[in-house]
Structure formats: C-alpha cells, structure tokens
N, C-alpha and C positions, 0 to 999 in steps of 0.2 A: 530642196534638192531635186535636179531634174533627171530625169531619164526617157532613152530615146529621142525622139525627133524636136528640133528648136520648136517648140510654143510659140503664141504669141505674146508675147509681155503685157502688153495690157491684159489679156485674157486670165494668166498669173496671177499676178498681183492680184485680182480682184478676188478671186478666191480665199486667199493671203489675207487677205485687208477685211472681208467680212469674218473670216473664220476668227483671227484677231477679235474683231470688236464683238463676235457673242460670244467668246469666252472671257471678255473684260465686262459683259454685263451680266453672265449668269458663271459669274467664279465663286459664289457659294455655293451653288448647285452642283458645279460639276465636280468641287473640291466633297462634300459631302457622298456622289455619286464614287468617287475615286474612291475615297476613304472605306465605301461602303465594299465597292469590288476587291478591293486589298483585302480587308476581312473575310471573304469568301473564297479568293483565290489565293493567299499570302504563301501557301508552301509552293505554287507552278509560279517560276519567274516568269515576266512577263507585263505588259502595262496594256493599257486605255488605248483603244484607236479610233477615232471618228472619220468613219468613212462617207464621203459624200456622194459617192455613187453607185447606184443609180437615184437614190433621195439618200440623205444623211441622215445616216445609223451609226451608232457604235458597236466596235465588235472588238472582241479580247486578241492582243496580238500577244503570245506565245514567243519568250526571248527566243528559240531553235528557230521561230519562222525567221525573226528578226534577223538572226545570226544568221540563217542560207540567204535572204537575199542579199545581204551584205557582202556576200561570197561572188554572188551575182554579178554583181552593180560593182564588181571589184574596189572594195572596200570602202565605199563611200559614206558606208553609214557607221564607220569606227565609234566619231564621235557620238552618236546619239544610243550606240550598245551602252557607249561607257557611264553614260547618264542612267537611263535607263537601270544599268543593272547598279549604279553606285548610288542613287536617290535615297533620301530617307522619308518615306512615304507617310510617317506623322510631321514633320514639317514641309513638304512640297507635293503641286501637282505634278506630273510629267504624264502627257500622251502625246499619241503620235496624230496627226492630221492628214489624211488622205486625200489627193486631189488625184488631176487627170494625169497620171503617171509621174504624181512629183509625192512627196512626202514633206510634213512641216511638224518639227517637236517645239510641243506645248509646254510650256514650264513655267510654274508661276508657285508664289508662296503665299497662299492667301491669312486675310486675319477675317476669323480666327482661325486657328491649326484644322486641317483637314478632319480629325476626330471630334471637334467640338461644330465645325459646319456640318457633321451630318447626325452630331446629336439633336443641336439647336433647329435642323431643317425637321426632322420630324417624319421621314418619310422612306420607305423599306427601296432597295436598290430598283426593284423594278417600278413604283411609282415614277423615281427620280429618272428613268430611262424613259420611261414614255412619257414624262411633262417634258426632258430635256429637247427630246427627239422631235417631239410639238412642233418645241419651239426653231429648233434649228429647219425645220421643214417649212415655216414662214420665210426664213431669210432666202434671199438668191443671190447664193454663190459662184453661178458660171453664167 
C-alpha cells in the first residue's frame, strides 16, 4: 500500500521482495518472537511491526494507531484492521511491514503453531529481538 508521492517501482519492490524472503527464512523465529509478544501484550490489541527505518526494528503497533491512520490514508487500510483484529494468534503470524511510506501485512501460518516455535526455539522475547533484528540488519532492503 502506497502513500504520497509515485515511488519508483523498482525501488518498491525490492524492499517487498527482501522483506518476503527473510520472513520465508527466519518464520520460526519470528512466529516464536510473535507468539512470545502476544503473551506479553494479549489484553492491548494490536500486532508486530517491522520497521525498516532508519535500520530495521520492530516496534509494537497499537490497533488506535492502526485505526487513526486508516482514517488518514482515507480508509485504505480496512482490510488489514480486519485481519489484524480477526487473526487467531495460536494458529497465525500477522505483522505489518514498514517501508518508505508504503506498508506490507505479513501473514503466514507456520508449522509448527506459533506456541510450539517459541517453545521448541528456546529463547525469551528479547533474545529473539536482538538475534531477529541481527539479522534483518544484514539484509539490504533499499
């Protein structure tokens, strides 16, 4: 989803295309890292955001922030509220992806169930943020 000024397409996509393939190599991780933040944050709606700028970090998006900029962006982001708030967080991932003023939702359902990858990973939420975060600071995304 774009906002503001035309991009360049190629520029896009590559973002898109890397953020894809290290969430297709580290989906146990990040399903164990999910699963882990759901247990810590389960009563505030809200999901996973991987933010790539200025270096990519995740930060917790708050469904209210989700819901105003969707108010913003005159309703652009309906469908990914309705994901978001209608997921079943023991059998799927869902976060959001942040790039250069575009947004990309993450959704995947990995094996095994999100509570058994962050049994079997072995590793407290903030380990799994600073190995995740490592790694995604190797990749280049723009």
């Amino acid at each position: 989803m774009m906002f503001g000024s035309s991009p360049q397409v190629s520029q896009n996509s590559k973002w898109r295309t890397q953020l894809d393939r290290f969430v297709k190599e580290n989906q146990r991780d990040l399903a164990a890292l999910f699963w882990g933040l759901w247990l810590e944050n389960e009563k505030s709606q809200g999901t996973v955001g991987i933010d790539l700028q200025p270096s990519p970090h995740f930060i917790y998006c708050p469904q209210e922030a989700i819901e105003v900029l969707n108010e913003k962006v005159d309703n652009r982001l309906q469908e990914i509220l309705g994901i978001v708030d209608h997921h079943k967080p023991e059998e799927e991932v869902v976060m959001i992806g942040i790039g250069k003023g575009e947004l990309k939702l993450i959704q995947f359902a990995p094996e095994p169930l999100p509570p058994v990858c962050f049994e079997e990973v072995g590793k407290d939420v903030n380990e799994l943020l600073d190995l995740l975060e490592e790694r995604m600071n190797k990749v280049e995304f723009f």
